[in-house]
C-alpha positions in Angstrom: 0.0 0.0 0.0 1.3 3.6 -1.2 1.9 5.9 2.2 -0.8 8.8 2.2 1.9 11.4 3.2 5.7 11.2 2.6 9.1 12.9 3.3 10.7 15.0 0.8 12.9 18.6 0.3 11.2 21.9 -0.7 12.7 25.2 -1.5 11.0 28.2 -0.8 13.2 30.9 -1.3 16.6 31.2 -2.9 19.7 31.2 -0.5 22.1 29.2 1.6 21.6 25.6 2.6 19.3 26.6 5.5 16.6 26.7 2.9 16.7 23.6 2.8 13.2 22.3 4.2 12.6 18.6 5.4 8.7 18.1 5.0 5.9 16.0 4.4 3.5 16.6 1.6 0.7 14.1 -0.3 2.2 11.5 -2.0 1.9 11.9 -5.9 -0.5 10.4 -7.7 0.5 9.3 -11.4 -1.0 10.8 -14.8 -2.4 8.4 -17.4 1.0 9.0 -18.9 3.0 8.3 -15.9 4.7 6.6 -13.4 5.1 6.8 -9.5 8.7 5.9 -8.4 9.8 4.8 -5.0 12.7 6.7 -5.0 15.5 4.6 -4.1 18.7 7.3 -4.6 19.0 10.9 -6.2 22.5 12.2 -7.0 23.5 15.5 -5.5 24.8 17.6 -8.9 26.6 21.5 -8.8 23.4 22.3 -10.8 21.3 21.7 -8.1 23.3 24.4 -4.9 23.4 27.0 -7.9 20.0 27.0 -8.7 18.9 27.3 -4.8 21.7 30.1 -4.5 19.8 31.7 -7.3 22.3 31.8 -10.0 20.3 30.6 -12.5 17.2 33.5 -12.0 17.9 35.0 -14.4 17.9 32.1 -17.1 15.5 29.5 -15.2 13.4 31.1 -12.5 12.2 28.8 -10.2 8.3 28.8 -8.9 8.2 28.0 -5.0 8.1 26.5 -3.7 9.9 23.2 -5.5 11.9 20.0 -5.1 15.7 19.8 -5.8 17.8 17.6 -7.9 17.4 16.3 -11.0 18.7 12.6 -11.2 17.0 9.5 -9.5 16.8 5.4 -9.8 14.1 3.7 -7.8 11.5 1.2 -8.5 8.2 1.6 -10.5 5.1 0.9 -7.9 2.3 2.5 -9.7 1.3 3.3 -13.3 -1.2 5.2 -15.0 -3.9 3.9 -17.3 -1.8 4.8 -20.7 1.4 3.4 -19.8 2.6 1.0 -22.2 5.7 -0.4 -21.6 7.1 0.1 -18.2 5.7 -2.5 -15.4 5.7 -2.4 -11.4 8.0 -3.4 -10.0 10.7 -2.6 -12.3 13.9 -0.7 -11.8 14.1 2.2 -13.5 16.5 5.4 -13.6 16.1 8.8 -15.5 16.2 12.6 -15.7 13.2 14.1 -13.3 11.9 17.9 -14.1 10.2 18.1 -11.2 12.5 17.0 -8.3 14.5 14.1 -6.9 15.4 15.0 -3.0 11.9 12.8 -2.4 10.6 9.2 -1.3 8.2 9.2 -4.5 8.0 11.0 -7.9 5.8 10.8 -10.5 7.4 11.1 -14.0 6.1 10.9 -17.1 7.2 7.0 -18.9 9.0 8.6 -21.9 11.3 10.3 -19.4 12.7 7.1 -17.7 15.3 4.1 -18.4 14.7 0.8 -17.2 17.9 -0.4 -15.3 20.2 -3.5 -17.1 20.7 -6.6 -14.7 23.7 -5.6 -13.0 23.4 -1.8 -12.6 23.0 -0.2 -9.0 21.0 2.2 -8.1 24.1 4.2 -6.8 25.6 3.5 -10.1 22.6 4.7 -11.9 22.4 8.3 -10.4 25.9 9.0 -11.6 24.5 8.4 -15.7 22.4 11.5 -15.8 24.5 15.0 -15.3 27.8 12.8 -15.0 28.4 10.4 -17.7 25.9 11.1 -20.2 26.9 15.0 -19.9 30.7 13.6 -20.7 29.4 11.3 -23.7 27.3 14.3 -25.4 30.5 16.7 -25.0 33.0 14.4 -26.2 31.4 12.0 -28.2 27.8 14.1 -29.6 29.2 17.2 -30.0 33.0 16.9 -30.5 33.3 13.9 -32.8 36.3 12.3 -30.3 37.4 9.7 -32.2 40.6 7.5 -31.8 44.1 8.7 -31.8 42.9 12.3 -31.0 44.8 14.3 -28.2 42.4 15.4 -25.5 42.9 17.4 -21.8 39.9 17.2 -19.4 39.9 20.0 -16.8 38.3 18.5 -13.7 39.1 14.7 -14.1 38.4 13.7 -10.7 34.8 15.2 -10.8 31.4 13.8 -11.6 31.9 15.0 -15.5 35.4 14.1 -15.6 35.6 10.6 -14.2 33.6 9.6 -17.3 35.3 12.0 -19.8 38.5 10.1 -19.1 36.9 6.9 -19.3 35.2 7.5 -22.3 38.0 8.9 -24.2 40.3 5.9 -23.4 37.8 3.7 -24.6 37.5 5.3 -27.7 41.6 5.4 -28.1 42.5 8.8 -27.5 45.3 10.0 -25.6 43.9 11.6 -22.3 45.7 14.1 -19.9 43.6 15.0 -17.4 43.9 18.0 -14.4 43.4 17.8 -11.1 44.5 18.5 -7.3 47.0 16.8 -5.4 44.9 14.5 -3.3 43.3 12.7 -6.6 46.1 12.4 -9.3 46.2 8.9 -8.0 42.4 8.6 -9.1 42.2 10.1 -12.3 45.4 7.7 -13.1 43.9 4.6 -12.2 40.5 5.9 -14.2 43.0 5.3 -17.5 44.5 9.3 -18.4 48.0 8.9 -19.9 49.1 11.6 -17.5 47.8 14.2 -15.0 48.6 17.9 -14.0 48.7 19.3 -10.4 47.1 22.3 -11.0 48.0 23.6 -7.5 51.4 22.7 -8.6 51.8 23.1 -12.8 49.7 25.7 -14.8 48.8 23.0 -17.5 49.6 25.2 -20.5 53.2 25.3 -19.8 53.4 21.8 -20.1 50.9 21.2 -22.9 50.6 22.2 -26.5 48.8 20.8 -29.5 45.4 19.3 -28.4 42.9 18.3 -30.3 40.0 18.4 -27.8 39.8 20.7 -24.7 36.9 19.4 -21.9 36.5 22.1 -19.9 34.1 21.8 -16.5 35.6 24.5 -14.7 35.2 28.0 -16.6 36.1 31.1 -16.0 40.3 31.6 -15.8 40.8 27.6 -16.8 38.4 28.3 -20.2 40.6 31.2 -20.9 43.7 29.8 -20.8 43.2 27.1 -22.5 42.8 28.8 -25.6 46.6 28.6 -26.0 47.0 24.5 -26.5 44.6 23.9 -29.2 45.6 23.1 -32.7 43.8 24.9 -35.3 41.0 22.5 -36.6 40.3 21.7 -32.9 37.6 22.1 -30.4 36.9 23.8 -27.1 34.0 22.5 -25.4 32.8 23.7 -21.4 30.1 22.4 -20.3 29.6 25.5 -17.6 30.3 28.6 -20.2 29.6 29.5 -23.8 33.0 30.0 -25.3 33.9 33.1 -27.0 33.1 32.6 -30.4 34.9 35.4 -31.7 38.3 34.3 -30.6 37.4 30.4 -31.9 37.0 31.9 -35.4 40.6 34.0 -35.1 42.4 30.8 -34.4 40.3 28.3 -36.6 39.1 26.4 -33.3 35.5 24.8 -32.9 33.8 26.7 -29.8 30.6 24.2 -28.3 29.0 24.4 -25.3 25.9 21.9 -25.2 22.3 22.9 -24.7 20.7 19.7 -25.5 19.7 17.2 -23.4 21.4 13.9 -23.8 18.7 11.0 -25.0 17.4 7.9 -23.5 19.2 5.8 -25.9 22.6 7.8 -24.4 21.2 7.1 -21.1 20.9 3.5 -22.4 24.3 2.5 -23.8 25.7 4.2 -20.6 23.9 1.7 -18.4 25.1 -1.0 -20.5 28.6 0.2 -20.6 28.6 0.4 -16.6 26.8 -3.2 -16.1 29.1 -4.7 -18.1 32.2 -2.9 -16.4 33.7 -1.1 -19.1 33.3 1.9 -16.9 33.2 2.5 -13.4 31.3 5.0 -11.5 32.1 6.0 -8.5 30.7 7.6 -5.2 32.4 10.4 -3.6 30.0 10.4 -0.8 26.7 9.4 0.2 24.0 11.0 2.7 20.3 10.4 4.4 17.4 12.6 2.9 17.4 14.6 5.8 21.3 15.6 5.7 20.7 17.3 2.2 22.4 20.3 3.3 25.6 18.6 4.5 25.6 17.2 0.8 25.5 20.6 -0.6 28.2 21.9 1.4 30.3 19.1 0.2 29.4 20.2 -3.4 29.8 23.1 -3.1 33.6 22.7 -2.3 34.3 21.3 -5.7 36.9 18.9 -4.7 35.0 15.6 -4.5 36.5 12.5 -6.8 32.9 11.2 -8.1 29.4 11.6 -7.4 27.7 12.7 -4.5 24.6 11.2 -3.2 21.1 10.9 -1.4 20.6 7.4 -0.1 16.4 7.6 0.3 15.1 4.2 0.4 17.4 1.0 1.0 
């Protein structure tokens, strides 16, 4: 039987983690068109502390109040009279636009995955904003394709850890940045080499690239400018690149706006059962320590995903 009331994070106002509200509301009922999902894990991304901060206004006003977080996996225990395809009682994962930080959501079927035998629910959470967001940069958008030479800012990150993986198992050469405390990690995830870059501004000791991942902005995307070979591309997946210097040195400037598809979501799922790549956890939290998870995120130095453990 589905609970009458259950627990879940609202925002009402943007600001500091003490917005953050732990509270009960009706549990969702589906649509004809959708699903209700026992929530099982939600991933904690950057996206998620810079909308409640109120970057984003200006872009993507939020209406309060509303749910955080984007990415979920949990099991299906209700279904509306359209649905088709998807069954209670499976596992599913996805990309929710109406909140995550919850015991249930309802979600309409064409926006979920089901889960491949072997795929965790931890695992699941990192596919969405994490490895799909590496796969549409690199693979969608910049055409990576073997023997190419390509530096990922941010290796050790929720982005990055995937980027390297990816690229390696494509064939290109990887170097990848990152602090002291995880070149160790972003070795063992496959990169040919890594820069300290507390220790080694990377464009003193790079040159030539064919593909710069950036998922840092600001000072990074500017230097790195300097170490891509004409005919190459720039892609950030946090800032629009300035097109007008791309044109002056014959360099591809992307940054994505589209939404990565199911069948991404798919292969990704398959590629992580299968363990041809790994996704790992930084650091996982209850429901009700949400903001402690967004302090940790908003550090910026985690190696891997950040999550909400909801339901066991």
């Amino acid at each position: 039987m589905l609970p009458s009331m259950i627990n879940t994070i609202r925002v009402h106002e943007y600001g500091n983690t003490d917005v953050l509200k732990y509270e009960q509301i009706e549990c969702p009922q589906p649509s004809n068109n959708e699903v209700l999902v026992r929530v099982h894990v939600a991933a904690v991304l950057p996206i998620d502390w810079k909308i409640r901060q109120g970057y984003l206004q200006k872009f993507n006003p939020m209406n309060f109040p509303y749910t955080p977080g984007t990415s979920f996996s949990g099991v299906v225990v209700a279904i509306g009279k359209s649905v088709k395809e998807i069954k209670v009682g499976q596992m599913v994962f996805g990309r929710s636009p109406n909140g995550a930080y919850t015991e249930y959501l309802a979600i309409k079927e064409c926006d979920i995955v089901l889960m491949p035998t072997g795929l965790t629910f931890e695992e699941a959470v990192t596919i969405s904003g994490g490895a799909a967001t590496a796969w549409h940069a690199l693979i969608t958008e910049s055409g990576l394709k073997k023997g190419n030479k390509v530096l990922i800012h941010g290796a050790a990150g929720g982005v990055g850890q995937f980027a390297v993986q990816l690229a390696k198992l494509v064939g290109a050469e990887v170097i990848g940045t990152a602090s002291t405390k995880n070149l160790e990690f972003v070795k063992a995830l496959g990169a040919n080499s890594v820069i300290d870059y507390t220790q080694t501004q990377f464009e003193k000791v790079v040159d030539k690239v064919d593909i710069v991942l950036d998922t840092i902005g600001g000072d990074t995307l500017d230097r790195s400018w300097s170490i891509v070979k004409a005919g190459g591309t720039i892609v950030s997946i946090v800032a629009f690149p300035n097109v007008e210097i791309a044109k002056q040195l014959n360099i591809t400037a992307i940054k994505p706006t589209q939404i990565p598809t199911n069948e991404v979501f798919s292969k990704i799922a398959k590629l992580i059962a299968q363990k041809e790549l790994t996704a790992n956890i930084s650091k996982s939290f209850r429901l009700n320590e949400v903001a402690e998870a967004h302090k940790l995120s908003q550090t910026g130095h985690g190696n891997g995903r950040i999550i909400l453990k909801i339901h066991e």
